[in-house]
C-alpha positions, -999 to 999 in steps of 0.1 A, spaced: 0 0 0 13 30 -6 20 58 17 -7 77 38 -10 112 31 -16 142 55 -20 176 50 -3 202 72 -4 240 72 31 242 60 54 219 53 80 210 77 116 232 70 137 211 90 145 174 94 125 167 124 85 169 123 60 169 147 25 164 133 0 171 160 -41 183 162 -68 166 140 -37 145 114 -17 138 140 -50 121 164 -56 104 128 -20 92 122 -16 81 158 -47 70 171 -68 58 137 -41 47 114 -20 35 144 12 43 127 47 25 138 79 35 136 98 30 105 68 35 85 68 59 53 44 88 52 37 117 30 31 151 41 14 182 21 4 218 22 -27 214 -5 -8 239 -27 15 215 -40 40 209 -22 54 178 -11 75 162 15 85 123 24 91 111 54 95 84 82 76 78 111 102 82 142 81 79 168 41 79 180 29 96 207 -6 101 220 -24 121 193 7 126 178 36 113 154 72 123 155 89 122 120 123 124 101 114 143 67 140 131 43 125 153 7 110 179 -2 90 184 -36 68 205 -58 41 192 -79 26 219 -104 -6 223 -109 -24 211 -140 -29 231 -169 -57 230 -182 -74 238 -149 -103 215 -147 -140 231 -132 -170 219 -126 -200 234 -119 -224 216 -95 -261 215 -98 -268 213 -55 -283 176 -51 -304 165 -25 -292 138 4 -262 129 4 -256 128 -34 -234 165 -39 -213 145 -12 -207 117 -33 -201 139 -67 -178 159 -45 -156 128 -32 -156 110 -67 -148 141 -86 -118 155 -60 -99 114 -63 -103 118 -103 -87 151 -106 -108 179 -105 -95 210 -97 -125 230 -87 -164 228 -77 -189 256 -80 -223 244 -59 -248 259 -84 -284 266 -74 -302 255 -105 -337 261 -111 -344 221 -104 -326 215 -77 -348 204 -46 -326 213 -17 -322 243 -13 -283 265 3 -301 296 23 -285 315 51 -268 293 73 -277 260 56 -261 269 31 -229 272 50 -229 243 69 -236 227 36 -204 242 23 -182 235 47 -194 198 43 -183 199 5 -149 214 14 -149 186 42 -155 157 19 -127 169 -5 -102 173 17 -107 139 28 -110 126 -8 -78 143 -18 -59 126 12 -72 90 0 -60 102 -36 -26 112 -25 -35 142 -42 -7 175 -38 -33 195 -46 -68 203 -33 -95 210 -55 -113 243 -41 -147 246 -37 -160 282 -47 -165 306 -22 -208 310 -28 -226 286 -6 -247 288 -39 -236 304 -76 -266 318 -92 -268 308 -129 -255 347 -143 -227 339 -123 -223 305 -138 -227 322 -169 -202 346 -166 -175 325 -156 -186 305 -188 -176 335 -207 -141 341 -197 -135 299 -195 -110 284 -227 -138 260 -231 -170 252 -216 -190 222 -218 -227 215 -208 -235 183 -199 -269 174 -215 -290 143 -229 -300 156 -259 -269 172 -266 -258 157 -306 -220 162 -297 -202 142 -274 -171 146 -247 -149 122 -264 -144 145 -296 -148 184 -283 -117 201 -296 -99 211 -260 -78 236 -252 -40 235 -243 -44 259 -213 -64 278 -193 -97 266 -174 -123 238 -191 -154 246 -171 -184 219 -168 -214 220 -161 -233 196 -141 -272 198 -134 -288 187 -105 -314 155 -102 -339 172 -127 -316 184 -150 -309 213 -167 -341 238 -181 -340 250 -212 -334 288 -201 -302 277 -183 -291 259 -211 -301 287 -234 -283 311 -213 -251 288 -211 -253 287 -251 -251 323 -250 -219 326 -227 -202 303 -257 -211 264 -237 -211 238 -258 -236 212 -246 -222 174 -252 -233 143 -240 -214 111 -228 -233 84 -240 -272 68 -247 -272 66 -207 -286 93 -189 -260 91 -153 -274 106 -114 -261 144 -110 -240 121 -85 -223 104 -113 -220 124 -146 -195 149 -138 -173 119 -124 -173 102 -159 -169 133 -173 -138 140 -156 -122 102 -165 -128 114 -201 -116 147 -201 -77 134 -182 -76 106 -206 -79 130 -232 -53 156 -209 -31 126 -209 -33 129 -168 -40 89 -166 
């Protein structure tokens, strides 16, 4: 198995490491690391650090960091814009979408969606997305993680506008005549997807997106959950990247 990550503040500038509060309980007490073991440490930014596990302590782990590294960030910068799902299922979409590779989320209150980010719901709901990303980047080994736009909700002019200034934008929809595996992509700058929630996408929204320069696409015949579809999405677009 490869080794754990955790993700600090800072990384470490000298040898010797002590990684304590809410990692270090995890390392020490969940994990149960032992001495001798390898661990990786990083700042979410992209930087990277190796180490050795010295010695464990009650909710915390002494360590030897022997390397330092910098992973850049990938270019083109995927987004994807989140129709808000009810349950548990913007949860799931977050998780699968942060271990593929994405490299932001915009929570999007469509038209259709049922639940609803008001006041301090919406916050709370939030902080739950940022939550479940940070976790799925740390079971990804991921150097980087994926940020999850400041709006407990974007309205769909925002969307919209960020459509307008993206190097190519993409609307997922099921009676789009295009499809993902062929849309010419661009070299650099941001791709920006959009995602709708479990009734989809209305035809204003999509008429508006059209007008910001989206192109609507389509994967397949299937119609996938709002859980699902910007996950497959993703596996297309970084085989295309040449990212897997």
């Amino acid at each position: 198995m490869s080794a754990p990550l955790f993700l600090v503040d800072d990384l470490p500038t000298s040898s010797r490491y002590t990684l304590a509060g809410k990692e270090g309980h995890h390392a020490a007490d969940v994990q149960r690391l032992k001495a001798g073991e390898a661990v990786l440490l990083s700042d979410g930014r992209g930087g990277l650090a190796r180490a050795e596990v010295a010695g464990v302590g009650r909710g915390s782990v002494d360590m030897l960091v022997s390397e330092r590294s910098f992973v850049a960030a990938g270019d083109p910068r995927l987004v994807v814009v989140q129709g808000i799902a009810k349950g548990d299922r913007g949860e799931l979409a977050v998780q699968a979408m942060t271990e593929i590779g994405v490299d932001e989320i915009v929570p999007w209150a469509a038209s259709r969606s049922v639940a609803q980010w008001r006041g301090d719901r919406g916050v709370r709901a939030r902080e739950k997305w940022i939550a479940t990303a940070r976790e799925a980047a740390k079971q990804a080994r991921r150097p980087w993680l994926p940020v999850v736009s400041g709006d407990p909700d974007t309205s769909t002019k925002k969307v919209a506008a960020r459509l307008e200034k993206a190097a190519a934008a993409f609307v997922l929809h099921e009676e789009a005549s295009d499809r993902l595996t062929v849309a010419k992509l661009p070299e650099a700058g941001e791709i920006v997807l959009v995602v709708g929630p479990e009734g989809g996408i209305s035809d204003q929204e999509l008429g508006s997106f059209v007008a910001a320069g989206a192109h609507p696409v389509k994967l397949g015949d299937s119609v996938l959950r709002t859980s699902t579809a910007g996950m497959a999405a993703l596996a297309v677009l970084s085989a295309r990247l040449d990212r897997w």
